[in-house]
C-alpha positions in Angstrom: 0.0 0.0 0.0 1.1 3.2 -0.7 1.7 5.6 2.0 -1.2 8.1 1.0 -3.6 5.0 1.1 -2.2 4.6 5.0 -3.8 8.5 5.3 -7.3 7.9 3.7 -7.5 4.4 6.0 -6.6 6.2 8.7 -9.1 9.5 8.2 -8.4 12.5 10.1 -9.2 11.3 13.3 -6.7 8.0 13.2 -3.8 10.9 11.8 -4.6 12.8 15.0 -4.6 10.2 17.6 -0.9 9.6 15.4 0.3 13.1 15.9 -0.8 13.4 19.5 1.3 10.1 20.1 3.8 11.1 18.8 4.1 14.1 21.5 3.0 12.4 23.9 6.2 9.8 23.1 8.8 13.0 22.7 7.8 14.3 25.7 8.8 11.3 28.5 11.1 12.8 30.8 12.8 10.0 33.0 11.8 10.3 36.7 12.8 13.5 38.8 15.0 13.6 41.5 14.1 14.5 44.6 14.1 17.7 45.9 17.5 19.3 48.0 16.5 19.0 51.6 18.3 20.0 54.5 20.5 17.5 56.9 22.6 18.0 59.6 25.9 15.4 60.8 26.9 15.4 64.0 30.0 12.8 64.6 32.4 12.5 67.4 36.4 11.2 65.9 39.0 9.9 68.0 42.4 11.1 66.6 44.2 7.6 67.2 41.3 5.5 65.3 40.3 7.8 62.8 37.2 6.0 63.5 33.6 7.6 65.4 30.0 7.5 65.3 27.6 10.0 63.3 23.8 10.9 64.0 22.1 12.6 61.3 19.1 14.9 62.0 16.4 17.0 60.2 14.4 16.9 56.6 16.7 14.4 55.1 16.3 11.9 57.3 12.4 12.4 57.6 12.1 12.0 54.0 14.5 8.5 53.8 17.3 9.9 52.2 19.8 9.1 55.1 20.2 6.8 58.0 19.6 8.5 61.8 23.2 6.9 62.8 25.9 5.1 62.3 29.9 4.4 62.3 32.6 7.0 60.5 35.7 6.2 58.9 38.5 8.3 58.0 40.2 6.2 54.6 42.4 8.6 53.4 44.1 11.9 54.2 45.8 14.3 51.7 47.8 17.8 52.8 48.0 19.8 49.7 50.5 22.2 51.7 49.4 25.5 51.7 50.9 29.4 51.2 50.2 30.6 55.2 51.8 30.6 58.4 48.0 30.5 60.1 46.5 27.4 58.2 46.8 24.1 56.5 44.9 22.5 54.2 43.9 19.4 54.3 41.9 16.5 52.0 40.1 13.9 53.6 38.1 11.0 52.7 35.1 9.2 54.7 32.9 6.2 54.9 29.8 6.4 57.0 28.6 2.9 57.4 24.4 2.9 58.8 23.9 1.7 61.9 20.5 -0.4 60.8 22.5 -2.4 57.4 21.1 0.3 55.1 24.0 1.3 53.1 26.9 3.6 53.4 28.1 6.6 51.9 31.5 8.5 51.2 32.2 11.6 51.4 34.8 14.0 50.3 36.0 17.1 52.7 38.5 20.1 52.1 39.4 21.6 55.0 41.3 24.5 56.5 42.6 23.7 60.1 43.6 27.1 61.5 46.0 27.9 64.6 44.4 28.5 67.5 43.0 25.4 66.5 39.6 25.6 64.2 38.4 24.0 61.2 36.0 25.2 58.5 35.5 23.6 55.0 33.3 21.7 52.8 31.9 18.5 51.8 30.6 16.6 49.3 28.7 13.1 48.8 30.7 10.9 46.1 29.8 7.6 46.3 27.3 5.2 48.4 25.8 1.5 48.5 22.8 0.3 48.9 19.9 2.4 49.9 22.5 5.3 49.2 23.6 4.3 45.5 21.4 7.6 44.5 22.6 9.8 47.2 23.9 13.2 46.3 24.7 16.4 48.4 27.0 18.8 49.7 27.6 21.5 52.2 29.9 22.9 55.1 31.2 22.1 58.0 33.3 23.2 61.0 35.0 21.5 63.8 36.2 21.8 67.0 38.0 19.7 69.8 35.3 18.1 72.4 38.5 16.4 74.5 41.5 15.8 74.2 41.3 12.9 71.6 37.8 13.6 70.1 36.8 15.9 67.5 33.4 16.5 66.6 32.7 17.4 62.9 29.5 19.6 62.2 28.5 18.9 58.9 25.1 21.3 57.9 23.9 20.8 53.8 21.4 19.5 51.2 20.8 16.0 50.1 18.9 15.0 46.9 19.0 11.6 45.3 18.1 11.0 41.5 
């Protein structure tokens, strides 16, 4: 059949409900991630294990998108050096490994450790496993000495996961 024989079969109406397909077809858009909610990471380090425990509050744990606790791992520590007398920088990667078998996340941080001793910089999600593959985020953070071995790490930011 000829391809003008397809129009008069189809009529008017049967090209329409064509067309109308057709946009309908261009126009799926794969799911949306969710929204950028708010978190906030509280964890207590000891210097000697590089190890500690986290507890996560606000939206982002209402909504699912991260566990309320868990264990914290440093994994590896960088010192890019730095041009001043009053700081250092300093790269540092971390696993946070759910409390409740979840999944774990890591996380990135750049940090400037100042003398008297204080610690601002940021962070960033980069990886995670399980109910975390997804996981996305990013914010700051500041620290401060709690004793004489601990640190606790203040971590405030958005979460989203596509």
């Amino acid at each position: 059949m000829k391809r003008s024989n397809y129009l008069v079969i189809l009529g008017t109406s049967g090209v329409l409900i064509l067309a109308m397909t057709a946009a309908l077809v261009g126009s799926v858009v794969p799911a949306a991630a969710s929204s950028r909610v708010n978190v906030k990471i509280t964890s207590a380090m000891v210097f000697l294990g590089n190890t500690g425990t986290f507890e996560a509050s606000g939206p982002a744990v209402e909504a699912g998108l991260i566990c309320h606790e868990g264990n914290v791992y440093d994994t590896k520590y960088r010192s890019p050096g730095s041009d001043s007398k009053r700081f250092i920088n300093l790269f540092v990667h971390k696993l946070f490994v759910c409390a409740d078998g979840s999944g774990s996340f890591e996380m990135d941080l750049n940090l400037r450790i100042f003398s008297p001793p204080k610690t601002k910089g940021t962070w960033r999600i980069v990886d995670g496993e399980g109910a975390y593959a997804r996981l996305h985020g990013k914010g700051k953070l500041s620290a401060h000495r709690a004793e004489e071995d601990t640190v606790i790490d203040l971590y405030n930011g958005k979460l989203h996961s596509d």
